[in-house]
C-alpha positions as CSV (number, residue, x, y, z in Angstrom):
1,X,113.6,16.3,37.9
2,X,112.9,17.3,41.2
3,X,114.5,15.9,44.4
4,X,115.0,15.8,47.8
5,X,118.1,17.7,48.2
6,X,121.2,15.6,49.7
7,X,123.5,16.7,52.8
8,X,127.1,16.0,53.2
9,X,127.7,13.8,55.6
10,X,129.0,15.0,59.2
11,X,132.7,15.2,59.0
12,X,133.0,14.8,62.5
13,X,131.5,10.9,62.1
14,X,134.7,10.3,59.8
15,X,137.1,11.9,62.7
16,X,138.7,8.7,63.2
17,X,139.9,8.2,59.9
18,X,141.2,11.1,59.1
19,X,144.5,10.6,61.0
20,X,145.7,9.2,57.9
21,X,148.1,12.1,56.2
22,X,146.4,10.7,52.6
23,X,142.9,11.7,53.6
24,X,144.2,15.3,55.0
25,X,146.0,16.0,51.7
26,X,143.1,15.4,49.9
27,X,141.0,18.0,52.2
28,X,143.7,20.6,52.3
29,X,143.6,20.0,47.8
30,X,140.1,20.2,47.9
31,X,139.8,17.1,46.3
32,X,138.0,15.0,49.7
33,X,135.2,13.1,48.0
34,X,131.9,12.9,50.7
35,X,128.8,10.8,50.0
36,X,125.1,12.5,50.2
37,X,122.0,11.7,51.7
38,X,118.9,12.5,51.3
39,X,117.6,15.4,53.2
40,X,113.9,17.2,53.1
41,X,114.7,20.5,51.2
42,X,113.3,20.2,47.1
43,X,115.8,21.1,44.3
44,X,116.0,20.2,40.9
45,X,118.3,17.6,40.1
46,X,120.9,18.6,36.7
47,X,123.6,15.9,38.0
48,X,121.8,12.4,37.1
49,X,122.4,10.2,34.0
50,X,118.5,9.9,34.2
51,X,118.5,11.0,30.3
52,X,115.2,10.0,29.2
53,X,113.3,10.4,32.7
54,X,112.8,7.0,33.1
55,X,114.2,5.8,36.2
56,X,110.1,6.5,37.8
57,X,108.2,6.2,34.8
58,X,105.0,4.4,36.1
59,X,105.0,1.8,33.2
60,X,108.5,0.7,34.1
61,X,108.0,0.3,37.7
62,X,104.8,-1.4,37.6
63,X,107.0,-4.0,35.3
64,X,109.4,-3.9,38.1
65,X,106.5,-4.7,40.7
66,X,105.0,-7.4,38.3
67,X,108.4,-9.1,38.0
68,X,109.1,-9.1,41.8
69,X,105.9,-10.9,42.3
70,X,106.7,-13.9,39.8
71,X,110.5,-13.8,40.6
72,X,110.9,-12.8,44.2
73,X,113.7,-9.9,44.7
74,X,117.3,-11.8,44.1
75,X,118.1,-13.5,41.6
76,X,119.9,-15.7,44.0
77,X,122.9,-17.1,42.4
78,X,125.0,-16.8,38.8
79,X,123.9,-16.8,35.6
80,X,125.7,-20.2,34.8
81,X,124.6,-22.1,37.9
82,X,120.1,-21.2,38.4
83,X,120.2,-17.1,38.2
84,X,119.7,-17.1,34.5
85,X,115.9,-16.4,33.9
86,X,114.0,-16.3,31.4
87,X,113.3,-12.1,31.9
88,X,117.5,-12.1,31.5
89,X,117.3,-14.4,28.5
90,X,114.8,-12.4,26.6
91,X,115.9,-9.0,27.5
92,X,119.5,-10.4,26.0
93,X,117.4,-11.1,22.2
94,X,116.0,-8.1,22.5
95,X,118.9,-5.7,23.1
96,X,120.6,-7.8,20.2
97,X,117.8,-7.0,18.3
98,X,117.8,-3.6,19.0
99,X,121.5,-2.6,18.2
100,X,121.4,-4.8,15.1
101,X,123.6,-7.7,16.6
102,X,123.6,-11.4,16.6
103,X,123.9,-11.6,20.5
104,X,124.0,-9.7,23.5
105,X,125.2,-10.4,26.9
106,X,124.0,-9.2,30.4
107,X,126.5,-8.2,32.9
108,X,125.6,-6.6,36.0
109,X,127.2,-3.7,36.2
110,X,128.9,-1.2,33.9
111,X,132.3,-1.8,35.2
112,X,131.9,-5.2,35.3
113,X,131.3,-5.6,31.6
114,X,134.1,-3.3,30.6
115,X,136.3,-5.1,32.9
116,X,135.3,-8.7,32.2
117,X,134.9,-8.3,28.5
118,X,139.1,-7.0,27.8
119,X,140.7,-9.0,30.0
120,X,138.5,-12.1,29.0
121,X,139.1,-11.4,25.3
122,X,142.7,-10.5,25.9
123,X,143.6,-13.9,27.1
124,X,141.3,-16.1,25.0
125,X,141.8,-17.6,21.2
126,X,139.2,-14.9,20.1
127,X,142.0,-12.6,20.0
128,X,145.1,-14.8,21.1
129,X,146.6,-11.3,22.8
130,X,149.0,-13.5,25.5
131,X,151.7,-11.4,25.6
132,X,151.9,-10.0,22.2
133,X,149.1,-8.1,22.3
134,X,148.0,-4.5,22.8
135,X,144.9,-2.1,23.9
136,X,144.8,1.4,22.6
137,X,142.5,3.1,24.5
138,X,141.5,7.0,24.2
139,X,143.5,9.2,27.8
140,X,140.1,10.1,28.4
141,X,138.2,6.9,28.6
142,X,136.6,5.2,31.6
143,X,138.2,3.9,34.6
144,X,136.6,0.6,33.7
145,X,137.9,0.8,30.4
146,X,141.7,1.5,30.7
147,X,141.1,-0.8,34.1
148,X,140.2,-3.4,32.1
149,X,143.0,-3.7,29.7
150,X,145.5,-3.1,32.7
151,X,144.2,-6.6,34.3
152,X,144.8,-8.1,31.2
153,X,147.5,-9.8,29.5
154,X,148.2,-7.6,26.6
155,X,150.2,-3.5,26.8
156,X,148.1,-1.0,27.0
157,X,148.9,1.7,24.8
158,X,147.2,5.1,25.6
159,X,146.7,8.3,22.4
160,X,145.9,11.6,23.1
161,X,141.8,12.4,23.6
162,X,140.8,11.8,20.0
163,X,143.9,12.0,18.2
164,X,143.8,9.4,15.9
165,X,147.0,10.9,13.8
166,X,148.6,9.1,17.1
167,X,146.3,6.7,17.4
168,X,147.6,5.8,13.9
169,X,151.3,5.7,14.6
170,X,150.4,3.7,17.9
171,X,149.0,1.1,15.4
172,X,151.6,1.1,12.6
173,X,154.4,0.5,15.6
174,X,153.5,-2.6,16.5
175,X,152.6,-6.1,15.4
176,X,150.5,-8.3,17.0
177,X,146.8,-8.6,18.2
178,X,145.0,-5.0,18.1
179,X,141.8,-4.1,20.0
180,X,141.2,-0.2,20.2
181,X,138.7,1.1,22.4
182,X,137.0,4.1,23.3
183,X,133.9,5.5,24.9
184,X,130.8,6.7,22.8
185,X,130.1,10.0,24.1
186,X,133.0,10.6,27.1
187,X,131.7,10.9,30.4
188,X,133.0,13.9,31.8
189,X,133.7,16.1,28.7
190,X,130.3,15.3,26.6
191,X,132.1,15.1,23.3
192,X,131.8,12.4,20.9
193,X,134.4,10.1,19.7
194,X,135.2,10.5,15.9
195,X,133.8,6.4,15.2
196,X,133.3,6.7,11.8
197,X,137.3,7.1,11.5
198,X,138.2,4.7,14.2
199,X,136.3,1.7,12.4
200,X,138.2,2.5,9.2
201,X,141.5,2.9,11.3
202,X,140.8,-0.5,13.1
203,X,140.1,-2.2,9.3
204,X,143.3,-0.7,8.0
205,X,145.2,-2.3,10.9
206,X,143.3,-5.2,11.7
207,X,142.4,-4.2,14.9
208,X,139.1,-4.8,16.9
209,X,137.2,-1.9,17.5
210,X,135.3,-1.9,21.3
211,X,132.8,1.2,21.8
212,X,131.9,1.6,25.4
213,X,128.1,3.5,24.3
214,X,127.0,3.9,27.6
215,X,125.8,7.6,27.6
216,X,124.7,7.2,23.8
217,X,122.2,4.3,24.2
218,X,118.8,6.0,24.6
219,X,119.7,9.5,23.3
220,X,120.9,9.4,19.7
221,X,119.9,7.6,16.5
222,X,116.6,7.2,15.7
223,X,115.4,4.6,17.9
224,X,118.0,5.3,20.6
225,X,120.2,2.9,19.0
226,X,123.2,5.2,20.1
227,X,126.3,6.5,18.1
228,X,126.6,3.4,16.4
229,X,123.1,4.0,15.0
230,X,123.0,7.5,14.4
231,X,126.5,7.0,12.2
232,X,124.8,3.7,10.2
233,X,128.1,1.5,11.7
234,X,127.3,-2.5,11.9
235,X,128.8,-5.2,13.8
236,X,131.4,-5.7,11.2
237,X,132.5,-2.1,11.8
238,X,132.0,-1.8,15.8
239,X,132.6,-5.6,16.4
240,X,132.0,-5.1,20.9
241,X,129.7,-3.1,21.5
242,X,129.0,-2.2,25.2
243,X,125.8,-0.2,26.3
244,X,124.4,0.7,30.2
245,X,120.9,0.2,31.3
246,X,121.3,2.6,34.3
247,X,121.3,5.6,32.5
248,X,118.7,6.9,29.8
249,X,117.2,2.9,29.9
250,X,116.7,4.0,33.5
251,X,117.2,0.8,35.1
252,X,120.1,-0.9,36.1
253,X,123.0,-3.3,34.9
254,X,124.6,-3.3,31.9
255,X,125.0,-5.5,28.1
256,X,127.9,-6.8,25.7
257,X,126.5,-6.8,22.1
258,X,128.2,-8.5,18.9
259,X,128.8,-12.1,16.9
260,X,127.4,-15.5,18.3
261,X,131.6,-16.2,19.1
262,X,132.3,-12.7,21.3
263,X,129.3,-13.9,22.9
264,X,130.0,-17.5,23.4
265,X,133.7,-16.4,24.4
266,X,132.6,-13.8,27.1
267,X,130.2,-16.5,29.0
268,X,133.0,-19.1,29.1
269,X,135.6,-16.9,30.4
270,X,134.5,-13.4,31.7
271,X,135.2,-13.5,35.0
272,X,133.2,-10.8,36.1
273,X,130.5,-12.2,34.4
274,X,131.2,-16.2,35.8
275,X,131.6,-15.4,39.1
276,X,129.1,-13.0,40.5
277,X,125.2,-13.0,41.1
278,X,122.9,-12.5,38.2
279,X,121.0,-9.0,37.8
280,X,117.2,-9.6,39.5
281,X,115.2,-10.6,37.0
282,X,112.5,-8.0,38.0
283,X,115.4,-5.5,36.9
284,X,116.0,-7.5,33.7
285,X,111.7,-7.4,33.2
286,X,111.9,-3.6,34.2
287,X,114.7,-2.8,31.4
288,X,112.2,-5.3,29.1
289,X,109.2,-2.2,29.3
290,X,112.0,1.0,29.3
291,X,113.4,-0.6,26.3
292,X,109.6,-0.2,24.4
293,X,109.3,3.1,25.9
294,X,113.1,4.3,24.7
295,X,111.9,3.1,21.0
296,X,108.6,4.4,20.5
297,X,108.6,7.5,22.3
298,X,110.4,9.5,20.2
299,X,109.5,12.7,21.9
300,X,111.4,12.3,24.8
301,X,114.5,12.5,22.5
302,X,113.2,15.4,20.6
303,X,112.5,16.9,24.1
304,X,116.2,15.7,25.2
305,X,118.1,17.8,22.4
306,X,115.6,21.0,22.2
307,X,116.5,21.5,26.1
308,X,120.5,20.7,25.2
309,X,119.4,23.8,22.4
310,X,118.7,25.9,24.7
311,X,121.2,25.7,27.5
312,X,124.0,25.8,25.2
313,X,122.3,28.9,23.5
314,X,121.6,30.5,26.7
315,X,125.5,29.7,28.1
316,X,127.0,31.3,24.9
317,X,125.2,34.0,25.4
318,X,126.2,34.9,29.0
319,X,129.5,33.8,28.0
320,X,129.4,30.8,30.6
321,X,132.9,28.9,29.7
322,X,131.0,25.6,28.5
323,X,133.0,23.2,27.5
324,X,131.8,22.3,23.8
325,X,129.5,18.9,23.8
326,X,126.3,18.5,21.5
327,X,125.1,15.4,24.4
328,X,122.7,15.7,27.5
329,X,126.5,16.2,29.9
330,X,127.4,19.5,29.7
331,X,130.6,20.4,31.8
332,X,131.0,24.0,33.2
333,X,134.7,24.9,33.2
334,X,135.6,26.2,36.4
335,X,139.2,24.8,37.3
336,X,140.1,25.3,40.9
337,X,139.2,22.4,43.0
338,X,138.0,24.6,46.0
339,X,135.8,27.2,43.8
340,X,134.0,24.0,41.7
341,X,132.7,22.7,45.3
342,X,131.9,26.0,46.9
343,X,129.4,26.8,43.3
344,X,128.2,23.6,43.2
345,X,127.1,24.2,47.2
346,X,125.8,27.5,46.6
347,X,123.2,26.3,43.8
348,X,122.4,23.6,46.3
349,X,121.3,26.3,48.1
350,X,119.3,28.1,45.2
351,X,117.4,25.5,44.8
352,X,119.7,23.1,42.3
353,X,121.6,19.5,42.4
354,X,124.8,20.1,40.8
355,X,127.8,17.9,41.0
356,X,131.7,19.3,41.1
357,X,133.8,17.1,39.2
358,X,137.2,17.3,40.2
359,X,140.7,15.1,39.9
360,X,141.4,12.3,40.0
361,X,138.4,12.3,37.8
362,X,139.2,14.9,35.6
363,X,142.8,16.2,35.1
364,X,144.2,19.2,37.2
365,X,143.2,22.6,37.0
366,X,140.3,21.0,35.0
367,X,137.8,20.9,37.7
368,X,134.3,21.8,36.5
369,X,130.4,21.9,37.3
370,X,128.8,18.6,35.5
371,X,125.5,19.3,34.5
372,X,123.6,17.0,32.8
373,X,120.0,17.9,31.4
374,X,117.2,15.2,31.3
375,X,113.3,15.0,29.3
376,X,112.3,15.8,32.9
377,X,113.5,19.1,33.0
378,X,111.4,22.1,31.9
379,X,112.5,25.1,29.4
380,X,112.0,27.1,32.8
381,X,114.0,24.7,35.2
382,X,117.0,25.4,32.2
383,X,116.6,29.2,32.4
384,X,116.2,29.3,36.2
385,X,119.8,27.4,36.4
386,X,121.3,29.3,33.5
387,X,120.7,32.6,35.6
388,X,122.0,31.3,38.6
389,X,125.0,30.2,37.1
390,X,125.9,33.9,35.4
391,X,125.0,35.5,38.8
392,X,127.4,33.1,40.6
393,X,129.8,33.7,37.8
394,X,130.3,37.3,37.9
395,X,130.4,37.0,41.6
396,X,133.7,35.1,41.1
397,X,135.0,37.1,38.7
């Protein structure tokens, strides 16, 4: 997991837009978000979603290459109109195959599928929301996620993070179409969401259950199958199933998985999915060889989750306030906006790619070092970054 290490960009290039007294609150808050680029300095990178390490493996590029060769780069129009290929149309039976579903759907982005997929299925017959229905979506979820049911035609209904004793009042206090949805494993905090429960709150209430899986696919159950695998839960219990293929699939893009009439529903009135540019098929042939690799190559799993062992170990132990999470993301408490960007630019400068995650994105006073652990990363690279971290620590304490 070694990179070139990134450079904020100038802030004297963005001069003329900071006149605006929006963008100067947000510097004087500390909460000014600045892209990076790639500079010549090494460091290891503990920020990407590159769970499994597969984003260069040599099998999967070559695939890539192959692809681009038969296919050209672009896909060069929609799905429904001549971008639909046949690497798209067997990568779709195979990731149906794979989570156990009659169907799956490609979409080309994450957001796109989260956002497509509610507000499609909130204003079709599938769940006949119109205006008496309702979302209930976890306060932590994903932008996508609560940005999908906010574009649709149903209320959105928001519980406390994994509270489903609200959750369940929420449900008993209306009638009407229900769809609940949550995320898998939550992005920013690394916990789980209690699923087993949900599906058995969404049969007692006749609700839908959506699972956004995106940073379970590839690292849990025992073919990477995700949460939904590793708990045993079918398509009757999880119904919409949503997974990512730019994170431990390495690859890009993103899949809707459940019955033939979800499926059939979503390609006649997802917009996000109608109206946009197919994925290239030389990604779709790409994700085709990283889905092989994420099934039989168990090790880089077993790898994934010894690593997680250790860093959690090693945290506890220099009392590093580690916010609790058993998955690959493992958040770093810090809280002030300012001090979260200054440690994440001093390991930059120790040799380590560290992301500061700060609100909007998380709440206030929640600010926090996101460090996510990959197979790539070595037993050393973990110990190197956990002593960094409790020297950097005590310094600011």
């Amino acid at each position: 997991m070694r990179y070139n290490a990134p450079k904020l960009l100038n802030f004297h290039k963005l001069t003329v837009f900071m006149y605006l007294p929006e963008l100067e609150t947000l510097k004087a808050q500390g909460l000014y978000r600045s892209r990076q680029i790639i500079d010549d300095k090494t460091v290891v990178n503990f920020c990407s979603n590159d769970y499994l390490g597969l984003a260069k493996n040599e099998t999967v590029i070559a695939a890539f290459k192959n692809a681009a060769d038969i296919y050209g780069v672009g896909s060069t129009s929609a799905h429904l109109i001549c971008g639909h290929s046949n690497a798209h149309h067997a990568l779709e039976e195979e990731l149906a195959e794979f989570t156990g579903r009659e169907r799956a759907l490609l979409f080309s982005t994450g957001y796109m599928a989260n956002l497509g997929s509610i507000a499609a299925l909130a204003k079709s017959t599938f769940l006949s929301f119109k205006k008496e229905g309702f979302v209930f979506e976890d306060k932590l979820n994903h932008a996508s996620l609560l940005d999908g049911a906010l574009s649709s035609d149903a209320t959105l209904k928001r519980y406390p993070h994994v509270d489903l004793k609200q959750l369940e009042k929420l449900l008993t206090s209306v009638s009407g179409k229900k769809l609940i949805v949550t995320d898998g494993i939550f992005s920013m905090d690394g916990d789980v969401a209690p699923l087993r429960e949900l599906a058995e709150l969404a049969k007692q209430h006749a609700a839908l259950l959506m699972v956004d899986d995106a940073h379970g696919f590839g690292v849990l159950g025992k073919t990477g199958g995700g949460l939904v695998e590793q708990l045993n839960l079918t398509q009757i219990d999880v119904p919409i199933l949503m997974g990512t293929l730019g994170k431990a699939f390495g690859t890009f893009g993103a899949f809707i998985a459940g019955s033939e009439t979800l499926i059939e529903t979503l390609i006649q009135s997802a917009r996000t999915y109608i109206y946009t540019t197919a994925l290239p098929p030389a990604i779709a042939q790409a994700t085709r060889a990283s889905l092989k690799i994420v099934i039989a190559q168990t090790w880089r799993r077993e790898k994934l989750h010894s690593l997680i062992t250790q860093f959690k170990t090693g945290a506890m132990q220099l009392n590093l306030p580690l916010m609790p999470s058993d998955s690959p993301i493992q958040p770093l408490l810090i809280g002030d906006s300012f001090r979260a960007t200054q440690m994440s630019l001093q390991l930059l400068e120790l040799g380590f790619l560290v992301s500061a995650i700060r609100p909007p994105t998380v709440q206030k006073n929640k600010a926090r070092l996101r460090i996510t652990l990959s197979a790539l990363h070595e037993p050393d690279d973990i110990s190197r970054l956990l002593e960094s971290l409790h020297c950097l620590n005590k310094l600011e304490n």
